[in-house]
N, C-alpha and C positions, 0 to 999 in steps of 0.2 A: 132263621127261615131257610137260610142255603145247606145247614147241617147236610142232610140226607144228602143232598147233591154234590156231597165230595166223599161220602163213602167209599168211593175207589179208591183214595187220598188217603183219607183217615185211616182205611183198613191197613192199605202198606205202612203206616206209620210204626208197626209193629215189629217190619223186616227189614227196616233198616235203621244207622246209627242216629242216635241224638241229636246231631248239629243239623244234619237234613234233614231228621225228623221236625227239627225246631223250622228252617227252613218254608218245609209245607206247610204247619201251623201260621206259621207267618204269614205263607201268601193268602192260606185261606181267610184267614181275621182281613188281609188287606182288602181281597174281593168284598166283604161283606160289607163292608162298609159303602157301599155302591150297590148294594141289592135291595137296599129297605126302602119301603114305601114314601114316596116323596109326597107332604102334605102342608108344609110352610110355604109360603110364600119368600123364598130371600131376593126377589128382586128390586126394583125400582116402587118408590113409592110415591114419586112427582116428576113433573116433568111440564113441557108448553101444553095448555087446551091444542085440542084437533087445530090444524090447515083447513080452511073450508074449501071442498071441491077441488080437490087435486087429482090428476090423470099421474099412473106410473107406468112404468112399465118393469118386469120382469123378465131379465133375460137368461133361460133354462140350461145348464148346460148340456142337460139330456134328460129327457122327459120318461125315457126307459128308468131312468134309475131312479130305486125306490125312493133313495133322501131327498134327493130335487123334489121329486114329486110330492113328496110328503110336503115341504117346503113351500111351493108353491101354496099347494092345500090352504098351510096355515098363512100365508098374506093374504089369500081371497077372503077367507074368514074374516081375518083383522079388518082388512079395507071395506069390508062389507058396517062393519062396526062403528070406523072411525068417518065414513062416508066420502070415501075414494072409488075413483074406475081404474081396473089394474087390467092391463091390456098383458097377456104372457106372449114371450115369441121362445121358441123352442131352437136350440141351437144342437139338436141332433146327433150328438156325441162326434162331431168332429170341427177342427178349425176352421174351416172355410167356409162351415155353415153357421160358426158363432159368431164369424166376423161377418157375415150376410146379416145376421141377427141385428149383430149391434151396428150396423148402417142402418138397418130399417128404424131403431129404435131413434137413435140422434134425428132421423127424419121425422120423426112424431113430435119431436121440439117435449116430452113431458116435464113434467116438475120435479121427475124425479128416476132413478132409474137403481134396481136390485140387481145386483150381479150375483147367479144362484146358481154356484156348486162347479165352478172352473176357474181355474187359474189368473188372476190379473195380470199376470206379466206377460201371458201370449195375447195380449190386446193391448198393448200399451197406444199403439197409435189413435184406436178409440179411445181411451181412458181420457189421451191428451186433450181429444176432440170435445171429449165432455166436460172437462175440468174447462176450459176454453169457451165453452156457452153456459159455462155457471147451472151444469144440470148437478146437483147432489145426488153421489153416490153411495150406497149401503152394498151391503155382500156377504154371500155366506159362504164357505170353505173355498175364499178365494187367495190362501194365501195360509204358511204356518202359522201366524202370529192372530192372537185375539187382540178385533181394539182399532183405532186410528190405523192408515196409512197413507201418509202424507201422500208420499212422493209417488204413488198410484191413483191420486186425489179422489181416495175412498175415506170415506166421514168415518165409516167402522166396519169391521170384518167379523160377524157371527158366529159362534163357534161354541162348541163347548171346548176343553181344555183336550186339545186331541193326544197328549202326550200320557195324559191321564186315562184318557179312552184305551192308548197300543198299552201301557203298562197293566190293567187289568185284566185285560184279554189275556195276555202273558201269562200273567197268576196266576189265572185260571184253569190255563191249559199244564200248567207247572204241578198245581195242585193235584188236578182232575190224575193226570199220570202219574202219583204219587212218586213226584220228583224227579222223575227221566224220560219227562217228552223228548220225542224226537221230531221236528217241526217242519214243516214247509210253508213259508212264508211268501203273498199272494200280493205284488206291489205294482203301479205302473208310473214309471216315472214321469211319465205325463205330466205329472203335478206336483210342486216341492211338496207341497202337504201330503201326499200318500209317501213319501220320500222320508220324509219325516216320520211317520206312525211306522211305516216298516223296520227304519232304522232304530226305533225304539221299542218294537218288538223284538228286535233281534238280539236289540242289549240288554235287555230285560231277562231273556229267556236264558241269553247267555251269564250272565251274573250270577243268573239264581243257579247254575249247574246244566241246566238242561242241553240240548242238542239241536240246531239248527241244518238240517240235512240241505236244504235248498232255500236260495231267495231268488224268486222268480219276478221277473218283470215283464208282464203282459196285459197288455192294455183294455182297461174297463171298456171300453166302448166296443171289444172285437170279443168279449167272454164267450159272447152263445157261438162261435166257430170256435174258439181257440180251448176252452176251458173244458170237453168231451175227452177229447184227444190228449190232451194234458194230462188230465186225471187217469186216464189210462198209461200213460207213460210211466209216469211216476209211483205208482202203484208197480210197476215190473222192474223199474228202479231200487226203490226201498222195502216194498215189502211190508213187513209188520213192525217195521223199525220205524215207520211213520205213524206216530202217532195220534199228533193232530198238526187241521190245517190254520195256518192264523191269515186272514185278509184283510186289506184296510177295508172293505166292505163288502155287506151281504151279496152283491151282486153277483160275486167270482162264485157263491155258491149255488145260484141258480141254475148253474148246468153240471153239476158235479155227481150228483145223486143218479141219473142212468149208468152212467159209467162206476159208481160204485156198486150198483145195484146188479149190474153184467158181472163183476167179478165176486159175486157173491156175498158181498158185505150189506148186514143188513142198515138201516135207517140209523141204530143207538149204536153202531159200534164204532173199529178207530181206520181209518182218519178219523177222529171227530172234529166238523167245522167251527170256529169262533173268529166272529167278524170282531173288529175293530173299528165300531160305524157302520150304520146307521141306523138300526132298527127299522127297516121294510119293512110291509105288509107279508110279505114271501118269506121274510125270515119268522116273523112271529108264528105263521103257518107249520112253518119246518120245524119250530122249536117245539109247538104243540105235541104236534103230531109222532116226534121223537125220528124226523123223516133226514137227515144228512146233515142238520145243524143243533148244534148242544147249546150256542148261545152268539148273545149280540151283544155290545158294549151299544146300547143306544143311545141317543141324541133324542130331546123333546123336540120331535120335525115343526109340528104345528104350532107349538110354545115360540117356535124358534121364528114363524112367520110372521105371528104377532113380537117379535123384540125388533126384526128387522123396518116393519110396519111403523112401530112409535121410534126407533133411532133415526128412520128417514122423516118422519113428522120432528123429531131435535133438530135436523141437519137441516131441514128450508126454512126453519124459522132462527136459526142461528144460536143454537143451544150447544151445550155440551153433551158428548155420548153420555151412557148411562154408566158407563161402567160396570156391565152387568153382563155375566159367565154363565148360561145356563146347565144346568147337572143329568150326569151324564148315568145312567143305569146299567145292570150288569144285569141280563134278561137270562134264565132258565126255566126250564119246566116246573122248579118250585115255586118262581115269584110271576109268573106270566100271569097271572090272573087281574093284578093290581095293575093301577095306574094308565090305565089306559088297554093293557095285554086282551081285554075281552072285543076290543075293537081292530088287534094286530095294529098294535102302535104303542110307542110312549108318550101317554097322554097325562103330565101330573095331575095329581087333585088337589093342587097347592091353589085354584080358583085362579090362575093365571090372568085368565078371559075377563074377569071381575076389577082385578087390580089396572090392567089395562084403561079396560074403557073410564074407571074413575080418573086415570090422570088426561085422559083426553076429553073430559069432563062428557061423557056419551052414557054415563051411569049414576 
């Protein structure tokens, strides 16, 4: 399905040697494998019946951004299914409104509570606060690690396998440049998790040969001021030696596209954008449309709301996590159409929504 879409790739494979040629053959076969239409089900196939009438809450870490949001999306869904009240409080893209948040939430006493899309360690004093009234914790990119975190007293941490997300993206941009990107990489240490996906961007790109010109750290929550300005910089910095940009998410690209568009670079040309996370609404837009983004390493957002939804319905009734890794896509203008891309999302058609409600027996 991705053939065409590495044409750029494939063609230079002609002009240069063998081992590099082999090189981009590689990476391209490696993308591929993350582009096809996801239509099995590999998750959970049992699990506790529903909690009857549980109150949660969801605490946002920023409601601008498109994964949270997407995220939230998919718990409203599930709770709607599983017959829960999910109360959302938005923690505003910065600290002292996520820590307002999670006072307000511990005052609500719920049964349960989502920590969605920020860091568990910059609230450790809540976390204690919660682990301490026996509220169960679930969470989504609150941390590098999929799975249990004790010593955070989070039951499980949501994720797809984000290591496998920055290395695709990598590929991709490795391929697409037929072997000699030259890269600016898009991170805010904010978060060990984007610390992470950067850092293995960076190793990734650099392994395969390529070029890393800049790793920049500036902070998601400041993009629409900081990311105009930036991309102007940088662009009188490197020139045509920038090939593409890699970001731990779509978000950095939403202000990027005026400021290319002033220096005369049209929508398909290079920089060309590839996030590392999340698959927006904004990106799926931008990838369509061939508008300052070539592709998205996405996360099923909504798949993801409902796993969060039944691992907090494990965690109050004293289950075990599921052990279960949702699959992560490598979205272009070839494969946008599938799996959800006609709605600007990844939405598998693996019946997710089906598999669910039968183990909370609501089907």
């Amino acid at each position: 399905m991705l053939r065409r879409t590495f044409l750029a790739g494939a063609a230079a494979l002609a002009l240069i040697g063998p081992a590099h040629a082999d090189a981009v053959s590689d990476a391209m076969a490696a993308v591929q494998k993350h582009a096809g239409q996801k239509t099995t089900w590999d998750g959970p196939t049992s699990g506790p019946k529903a909690a009857e009438g549980k109150t949660i809450v969801v605490l946002a870490g920023d409601m601008k951004n498109g994964g949270i949001l997407g995220v939230t999306k998919g718990v409203e869904e599930a709770a709607a299914t599983i017959g829960w009240t999910v109360r959302v409080l938005d923690g505003a893209g910065s600290i002292q409104s996520r820590t307002a948040a999670f006072g307000q939430a511990l005052a609500l006493k719920p049964d349960g509570i989502i920590i969605n899309g920020f860091d568990a360690v910059e609230q450790q004093a809540a976390l204690a606060q919660a682990r301490d009234a026996k509220i169960p914790m679930v969470s989504w990119h609150a941390g590098p690690v999929i799975g249990p975190d004790p010593a955070s007293g989070i039951f499980t941490n949501v994720s797809t396998d984000a290591m496998q997300v920055s290395e695709a993206a990598a590929q991709w941009a490795f391929a697409d440049a037929g072997g000699k990107p030259g890269v600016v990489i898009f991170t805010d240490s904010t978060y060990a998790i984007a610390i992470a996906k950067a850092d293995k961007i960076k190793e990734t790109i650099e392994k395969l040969g390529g070029t890393v010109l800049e790793y920049v750290d500036t902070p998601i929550a400041d993009t629409s001021n900081r990311m105009p300005t930036l991309t102007t910089a940088l662009l009188q910095k490197y020139g045509a030696s920038w090939t593409h940009s890699l970001a731990i998410n779509d978000i950095y690209f939403d202000f990027m596209g005026p400021s290319l568009a002033a220096a005369g670079i049209p929508g398909d040309g290079a920089p060309k954008a590839v996030a590392a996370g999340d698959g927006s609404e904004s990106a799926y837009q931008r990838i369509r449309s061939k508008s300052y983004q070539s592709v998205t390493v996405a996360e099923p957002l909504n798949l993801q709301g409902w796993q969060l939804v039944d691992e907090l319905n494990r965690a109050v009734q004293g289950a075990e996590w599921s052990g279960y890794t949702s699959p992560l896509h490598v979205v272009t203008t070839e494969n946008i159409a599938f799996d959800g891309g006609d709605k600007n999302s990844f939405d598998p058609g693996n019946g997710y929504r089906d598999e669910y409600a039968k183990i909370w027996g609501k089907k």
